[in-house]
N, C-alpha and C positions, 0 to 999 in steps of 0.2 A: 620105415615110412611106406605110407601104404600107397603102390604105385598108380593105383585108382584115385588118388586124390590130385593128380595133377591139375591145375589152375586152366580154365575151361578158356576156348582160346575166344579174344575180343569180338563182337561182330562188328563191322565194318562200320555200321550205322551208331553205333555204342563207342566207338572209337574217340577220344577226346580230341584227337587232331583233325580229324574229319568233320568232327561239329563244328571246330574251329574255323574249317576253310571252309564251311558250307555258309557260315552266316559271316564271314566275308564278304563271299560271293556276292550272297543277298544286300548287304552294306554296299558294296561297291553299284550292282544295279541299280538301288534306290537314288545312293547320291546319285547318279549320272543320269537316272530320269530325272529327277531336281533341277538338276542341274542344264540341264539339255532344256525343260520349260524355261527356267528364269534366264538362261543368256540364248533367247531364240531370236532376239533382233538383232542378237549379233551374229550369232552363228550361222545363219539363214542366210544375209547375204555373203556372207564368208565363203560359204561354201558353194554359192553359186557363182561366184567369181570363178573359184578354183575348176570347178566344171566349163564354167567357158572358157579358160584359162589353157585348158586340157585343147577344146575346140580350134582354138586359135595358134597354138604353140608351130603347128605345122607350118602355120603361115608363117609367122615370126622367126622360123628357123632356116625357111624359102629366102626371108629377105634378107638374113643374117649372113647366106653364104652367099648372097650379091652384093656383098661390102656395105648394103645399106648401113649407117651409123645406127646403134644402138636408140639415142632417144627420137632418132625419125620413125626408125620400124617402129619402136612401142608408139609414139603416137600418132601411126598412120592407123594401126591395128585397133591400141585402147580409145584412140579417138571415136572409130566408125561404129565399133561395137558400143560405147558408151549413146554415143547419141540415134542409134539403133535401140537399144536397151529404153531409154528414156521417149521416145516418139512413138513404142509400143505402148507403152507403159500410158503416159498422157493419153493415148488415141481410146487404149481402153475405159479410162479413166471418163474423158467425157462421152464416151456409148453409154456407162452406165451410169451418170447422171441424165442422159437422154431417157432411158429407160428407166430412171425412176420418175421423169418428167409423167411418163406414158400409163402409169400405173394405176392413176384410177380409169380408164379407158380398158385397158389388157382386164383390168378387175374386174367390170361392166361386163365385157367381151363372154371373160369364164363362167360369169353368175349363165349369161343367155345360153350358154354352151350347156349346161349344167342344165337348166331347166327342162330345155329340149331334148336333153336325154332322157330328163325322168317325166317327160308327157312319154317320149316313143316306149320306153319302158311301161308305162302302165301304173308309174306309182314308186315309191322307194321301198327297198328291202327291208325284210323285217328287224332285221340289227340296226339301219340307217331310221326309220320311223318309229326308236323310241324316242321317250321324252325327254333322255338324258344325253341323247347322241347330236351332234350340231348336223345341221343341215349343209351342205356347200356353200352356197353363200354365205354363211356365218363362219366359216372356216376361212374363205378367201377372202372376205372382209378384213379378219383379222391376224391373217398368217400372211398376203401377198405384198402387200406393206415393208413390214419385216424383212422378206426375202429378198426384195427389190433393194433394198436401205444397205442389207448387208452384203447385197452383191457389190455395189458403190464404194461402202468401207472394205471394202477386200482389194478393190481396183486401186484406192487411194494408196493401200499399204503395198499395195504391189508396185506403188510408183514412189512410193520411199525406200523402199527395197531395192527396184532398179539403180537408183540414182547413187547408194550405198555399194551395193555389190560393184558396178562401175568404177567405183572410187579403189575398192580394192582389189578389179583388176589391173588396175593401171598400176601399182605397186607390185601383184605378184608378176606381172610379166618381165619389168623393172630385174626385180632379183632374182628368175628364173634360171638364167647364163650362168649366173656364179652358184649357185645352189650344188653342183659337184665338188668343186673346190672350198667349198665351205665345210661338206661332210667329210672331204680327204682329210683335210689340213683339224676336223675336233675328232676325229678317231682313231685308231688304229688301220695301216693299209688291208690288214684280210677283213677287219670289222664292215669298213668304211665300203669295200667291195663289194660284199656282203647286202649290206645296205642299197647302193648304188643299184645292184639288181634286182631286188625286190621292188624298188622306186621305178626302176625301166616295165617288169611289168604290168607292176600296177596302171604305166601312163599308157603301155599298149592297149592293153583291154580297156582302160577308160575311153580314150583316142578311137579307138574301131566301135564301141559301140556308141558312143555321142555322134562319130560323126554320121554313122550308121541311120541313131534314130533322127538325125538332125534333116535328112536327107529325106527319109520316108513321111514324114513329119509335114512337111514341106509340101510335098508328094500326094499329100490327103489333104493339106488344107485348101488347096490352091482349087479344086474341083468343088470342093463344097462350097467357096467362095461363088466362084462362077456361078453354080445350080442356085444358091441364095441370089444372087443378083439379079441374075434372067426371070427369075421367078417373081421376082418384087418385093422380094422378103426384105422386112426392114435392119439396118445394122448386119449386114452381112461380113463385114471385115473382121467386127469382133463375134462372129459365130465359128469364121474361121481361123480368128486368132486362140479362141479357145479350142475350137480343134487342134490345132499344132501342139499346145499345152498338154491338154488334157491324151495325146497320142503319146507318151512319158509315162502315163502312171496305165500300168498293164491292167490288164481286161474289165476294171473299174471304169476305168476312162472313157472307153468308147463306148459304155452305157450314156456318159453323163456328152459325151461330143454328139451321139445322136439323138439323143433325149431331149435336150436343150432349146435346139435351133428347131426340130420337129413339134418342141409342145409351143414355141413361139407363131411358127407357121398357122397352126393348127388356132391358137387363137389371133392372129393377125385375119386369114381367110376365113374362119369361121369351119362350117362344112362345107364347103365349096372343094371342088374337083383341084382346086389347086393345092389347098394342103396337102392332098392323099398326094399327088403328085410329085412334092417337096419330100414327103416322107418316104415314095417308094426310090425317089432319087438317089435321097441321103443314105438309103438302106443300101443300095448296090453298090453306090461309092465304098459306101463301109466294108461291106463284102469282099469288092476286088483287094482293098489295101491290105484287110486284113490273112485272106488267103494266098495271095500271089504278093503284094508288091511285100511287103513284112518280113516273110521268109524268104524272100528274093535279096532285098536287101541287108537283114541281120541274122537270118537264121541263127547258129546256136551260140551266137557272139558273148552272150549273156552267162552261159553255163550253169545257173541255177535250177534249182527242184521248180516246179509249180509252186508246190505248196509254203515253200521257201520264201519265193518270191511273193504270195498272197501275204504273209505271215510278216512282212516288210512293210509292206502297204498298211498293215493295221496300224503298225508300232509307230512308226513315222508317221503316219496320218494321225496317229494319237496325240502323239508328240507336236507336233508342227503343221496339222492342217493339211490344205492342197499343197505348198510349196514341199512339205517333206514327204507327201506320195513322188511328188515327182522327182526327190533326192532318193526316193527308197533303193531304188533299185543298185544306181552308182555307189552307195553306201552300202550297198551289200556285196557286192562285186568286189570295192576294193577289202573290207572287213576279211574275204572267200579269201582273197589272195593273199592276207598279211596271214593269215590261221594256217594257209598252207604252209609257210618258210618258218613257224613255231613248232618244234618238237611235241609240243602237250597239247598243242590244241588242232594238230595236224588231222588227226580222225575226223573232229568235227566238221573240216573244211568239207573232207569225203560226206560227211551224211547228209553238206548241205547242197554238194553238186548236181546238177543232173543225169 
């Protein structure tokens, strides 16, 4: 036998078990993106329960070790957050029914905004002055409508959501206590250990950074409230409510928290000395929180890449809208932490850290 003939060795990629586990993989992705759109009114408020859930637990474990009886804490706790959850929810609810009351005025408002820009201009650019390009008004005619409509249907769904999510945290706090004893008593005692701590840090790092951004949140909204008010800006509670919101989904966010209330200003005053003054308000506001009070209060709580965390924000904004930008983060957090205590997928955790 001629020893040059040995059988040339497999490449990795040509490998039949490799191909096998590679369109798996791919199988497993597809269904679970499938799967993540079609049960997203349930999963949504699911898992926003369990995030406030995370928020609240400290409390509930304050009252626990003051003899409080079990169904008075959960419903001193599930009580105030639920009807907290749902008086956001409603308040926002009819702002933006207000706001679409206002919209043919706000519409008016832009056309005049718009014109008097293209008299000071001298005329429209040559891209904007062909014959096939719409003019602003014809844009805001038919796009502010729209946008007003579906800020309203987002606000409604946010108040069916609240009232859901609500519902099931009032059950998960409920079963919270016994949830150790539950995993003791279906596992193995090293399994069930095992378990029990990867569960404790998962709730640490959720716990430190909820309460974290809960706090800075708070922290920013409360100032933009105020400068909207003094100022006479109309709807100021829900500019600041969408501040608080909108300071969750990372550096996306605070385009759309000072973008929002500033293009509202902007056409509520017109050009008037008061807009520029709302806008450079809002801009410093934004500035301090963002450089001082943010890293003051969460610094590197999070642990994630930048690009990690950008890369979050798509998939879950793809998936799930504004609600799942502002799940992205905590889902990737906990995702970090379950990949580190897995043997094979423990590298990945490292490549997705900061």
């Amino acid at each position: 036998m001629n020893p040059d003939s040995s059988p040339m060795p497999t490449r990795p990629w040509r490998d039949p078990g490799s191909l096998q586990i590679a369109a798996q993989v791919i199988l497993a992705i597809a269904a679970g993106w499938w799967l993540l759109g079609q049960f997203a009114s349930v999963l949504r408020p699911l898992l926003i329960a369990v995030f406030l859930c995370y928020v609240l637990l400290p409390t509930y474990s304050r009252l626990r070790r003051k003899q409080v009886p079990v169904g008075v804490a959960v419903g001193l706790i599930a009580g105030t957050a639920i009807v907290v959850l749902l008086l956001v929810a409603l308040f926002a609810y009819g702002n933006a029914l207000s706001l679409v009351e206002e919209g043919p005025q706000l519409q008016s408002q832009a056309i005049r905004l718009f014109q008097d820009a293209h008299r000071a201009m001298g005329g429209l650019p040559d891209w904007l002055a062909n014959d096939g390009a719409k003019r602003p008004e014809e844009f805001l005619a038919g796009k502010m409508p729209q946008l007003l409509q579906g800020a309203a249907n987002l606000a409604l769904g946010g108040l069916i959501e609240a009232a859901v999510a609500g519902l099931y945290l009032l059950f998960l706090l409920l079963g919270a206590e016994r949830l150790p004893a539950r995993v003791r008593a279906a596992y193995p005692p090293e399994r069930a250990e095992q378990l029990l701590h990867v569960a404790g840090r998962i709730n640490s790092a959720i716990i430190s950074y909820l309460k974290a951004k809960c706090l800075s949140s708070l922290v920013f909204a409360i100032p933009v409230w105020l400068v909207l008010a003094l100022c006479g800006v109309k709807f100021a509670v829900l500019w600041a409510v969408l501040t608080f919101v909108c300071n969750f989904i990372p550096y996306v966010g605070s385009v759309v928290a000072y973008g929002m209330p500033t293009a509202f200003a902007i056409l509520q005053f017109g050009g008037s000395p008061w807009a520029f003054a709302v806008a450079a308000a809002l801009l410093g506001i934004h500035l301090v929180c963002a450089m001082l009070i943010e890293p003051l209060l969460i610094g590197r709580a999070v642990g994630l890449s930048p690009l990690v965390v950008l890369a979050a924000l798509a998939v879950w904004g793809l998936v799930w809208g504004l609600p799942g930008m502002v799940l992205a983060v905590p889902l990737t957090v906990v995702a970090k932490i379950a990949m580190e205590n897995i043997d094979a997928t423990r590298p990945i955790a490292k490549l997705v850290a900061e």
